[in-house]
N, C-alpha and C positions, 0 to 999 in steps of 0.2 A: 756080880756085875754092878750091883748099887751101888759098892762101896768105893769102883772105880769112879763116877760119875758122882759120890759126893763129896771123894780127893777131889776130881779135876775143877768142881767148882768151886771148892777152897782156894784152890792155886788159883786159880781165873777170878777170883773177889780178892785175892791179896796183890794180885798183877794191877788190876783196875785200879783199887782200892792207891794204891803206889801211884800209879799215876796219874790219878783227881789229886791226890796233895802236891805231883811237882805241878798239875796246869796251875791248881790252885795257889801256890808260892806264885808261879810265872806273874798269871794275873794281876796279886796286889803289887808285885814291882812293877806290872806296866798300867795300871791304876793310877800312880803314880805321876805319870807322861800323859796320861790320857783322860781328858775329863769326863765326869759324870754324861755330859749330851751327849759326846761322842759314841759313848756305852750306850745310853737309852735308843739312837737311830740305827743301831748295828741290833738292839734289840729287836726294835721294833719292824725293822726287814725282815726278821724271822719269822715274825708272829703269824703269818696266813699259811706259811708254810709247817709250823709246829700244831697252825691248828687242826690243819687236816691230817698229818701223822700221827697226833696223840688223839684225837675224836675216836671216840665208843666205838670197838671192836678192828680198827683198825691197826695197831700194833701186833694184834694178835695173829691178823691174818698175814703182815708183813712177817712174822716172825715164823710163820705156819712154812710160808712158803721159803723162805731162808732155810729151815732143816728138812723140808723134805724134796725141795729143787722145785719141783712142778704139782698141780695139785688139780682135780677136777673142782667142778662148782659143787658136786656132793660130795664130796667128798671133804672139800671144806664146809662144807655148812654141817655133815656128821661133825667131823672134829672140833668145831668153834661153838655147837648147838644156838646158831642163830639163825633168826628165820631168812628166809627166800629174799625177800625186800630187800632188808637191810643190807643182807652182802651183795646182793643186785649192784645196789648203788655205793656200796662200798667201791666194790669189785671195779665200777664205770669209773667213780673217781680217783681212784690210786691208778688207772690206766691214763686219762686225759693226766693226769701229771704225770707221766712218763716213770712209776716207781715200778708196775707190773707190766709183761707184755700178755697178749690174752690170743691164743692161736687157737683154729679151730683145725680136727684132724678131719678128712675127707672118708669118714666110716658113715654108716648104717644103720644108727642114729649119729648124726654129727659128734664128734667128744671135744670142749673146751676145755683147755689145758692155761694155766696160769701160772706164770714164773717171774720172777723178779729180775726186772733190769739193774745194769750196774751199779745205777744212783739209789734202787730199791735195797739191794742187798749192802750198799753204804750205810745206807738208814737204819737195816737191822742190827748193824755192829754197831750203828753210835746207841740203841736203843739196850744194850748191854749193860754198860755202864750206868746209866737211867736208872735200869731195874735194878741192878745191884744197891745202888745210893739209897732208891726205895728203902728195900728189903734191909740195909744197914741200920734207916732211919727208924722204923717202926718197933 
């Protein structure tokens, strides 16, 4: 079974890998058209929003919940091994942005279930590529 899963990430780092070279060809031809400030304000709209998806242990839980659909609050803190707190307020601020929805089921102790909305599970496919470029890099 491993050795399916470290075919299919070969294929899936050569698919990516293929397509960072044609954005990145695209880019320096419209680089070209398009000046430095124009780049840096197109950056710089990102930045509040890249700061809260790449911030300490938040990829991970976005990525948690991307492969397993739905997840309890212990269930991810078993899986992520971080404390109570942190994913608290994880958990609160990837909801207020709209990237997780957070449902409570009507049992016997309550159960809070957490699942990624559209724009969340967007996030963990761009966060793909990311990690592959990493993992390229080092």
């Amino acid at each position: 079974m491993r050795e399916n899963i470290e075919c299919e990430d070969c294929n899936l780092i050569k698919i990516v890998t293929e397509c960072l070279k044609n954005v990145e060809s695209c880019l320096k031809e419209e680089c070209m058209d398009v000046g430095l400030k124009e780049i840096t304000e197109k950056l710089n709209e990102l930045t509040p929003s890249l700061s809260v998806i790449l911030s300490k242990w938040t990829p991970q839980i976005i990525y948690s919940l991307y492969l397993r659909k739905a997840m309890g609050f212990n269930e991810l803190k078993r899986a992520l091994k971080v404390s109570s707190r942190v994913l608290s307020d994880k958990l609160r601020v990837l909801e207020e942005r709209r990237i997780i929805f957070r449902t409570v089921k009507p049992e016997k102790p309550p159960k809070v279930l957490y699942r990624l909305t559209s724009a969340g599970e967007k996030i963990a496919l761009a966060l793909i590529p990311l990690l592959i470029v990493i993992r390229l890099i080092r």
